[in-house]
C-alpha positions as CSV (number, residue, x, y, z in Angstrom):
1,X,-67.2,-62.5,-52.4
2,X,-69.0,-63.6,-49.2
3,X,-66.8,-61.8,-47.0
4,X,-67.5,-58.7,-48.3
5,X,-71.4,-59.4,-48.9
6,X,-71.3,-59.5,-52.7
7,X,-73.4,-61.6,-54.8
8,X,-72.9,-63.1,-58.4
9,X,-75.3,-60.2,-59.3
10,X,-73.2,-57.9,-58.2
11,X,-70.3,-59.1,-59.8
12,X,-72.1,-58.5,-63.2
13,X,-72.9,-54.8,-62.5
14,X,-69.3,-54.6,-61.8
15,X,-68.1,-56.4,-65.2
16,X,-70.8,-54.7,-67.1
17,X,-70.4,-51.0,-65.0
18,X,-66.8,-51.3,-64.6
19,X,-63.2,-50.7,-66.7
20,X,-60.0,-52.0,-66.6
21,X,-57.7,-50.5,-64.4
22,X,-54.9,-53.0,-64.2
23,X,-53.3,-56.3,-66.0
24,X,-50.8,-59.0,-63.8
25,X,-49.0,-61.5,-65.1
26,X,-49.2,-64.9,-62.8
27,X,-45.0,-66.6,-62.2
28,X,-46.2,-69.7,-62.7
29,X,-48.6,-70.2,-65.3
30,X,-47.5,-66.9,-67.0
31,X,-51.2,-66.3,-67.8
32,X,-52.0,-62.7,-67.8
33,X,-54.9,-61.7,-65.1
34,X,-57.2,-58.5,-65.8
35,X,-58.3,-56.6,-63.1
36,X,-62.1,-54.6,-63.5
37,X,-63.0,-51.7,-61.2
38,X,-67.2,-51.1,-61.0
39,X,-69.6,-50.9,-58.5
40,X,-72.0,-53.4,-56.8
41,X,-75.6,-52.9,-57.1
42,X,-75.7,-50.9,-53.8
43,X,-73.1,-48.5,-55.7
44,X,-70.1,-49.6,-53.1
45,X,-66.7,-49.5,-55.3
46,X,-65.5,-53.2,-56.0
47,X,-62.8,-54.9,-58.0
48,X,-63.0,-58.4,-59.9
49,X,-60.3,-60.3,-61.1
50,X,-60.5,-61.8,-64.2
51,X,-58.5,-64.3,-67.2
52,X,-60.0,-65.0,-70.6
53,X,-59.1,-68.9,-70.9
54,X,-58.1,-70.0,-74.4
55,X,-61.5,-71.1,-75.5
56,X,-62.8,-67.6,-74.7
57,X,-64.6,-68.1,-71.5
58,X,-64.4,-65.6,-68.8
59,X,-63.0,-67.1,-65.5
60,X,-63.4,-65.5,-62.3
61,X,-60.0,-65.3,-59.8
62,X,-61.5,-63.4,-57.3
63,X,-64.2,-60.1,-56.1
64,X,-63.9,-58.0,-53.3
65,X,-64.7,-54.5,-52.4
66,X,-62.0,-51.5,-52.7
């Protein structure tokens, strides 16, 4: 996220802005991973990867822009 300048506000407008464009499954853990495509509040594209842990809770893999 800092690399590319974002902020946790921005990573919200992406979640909230954005849609689904892809799923991966991780060989290890076999968890699947969802990957959201939106925009930062600036309106640069930007991606944010995603898992939904078993108690429901969003976890955050990684953000960066496209």
């Amino acid at each position: 996220m800092e690399d590319d300048d974002l902020t946790v506000v921005d990573l919200e407008n992406i979640i909230l802005t954005g849609h689904i464009v892809g799923r991966q499954k991780d060989q290890e853990t076999n968890e699947t991973k969802i990957v959201i495509r939106g925009r930062a509040l600036n309106g640069r594209q930007a991606e944010a990867v995603v898992k939904i842990g078993l108690s429901g809770i969003l976890y955050v893999i990684t953000v960066h822009l496209v």
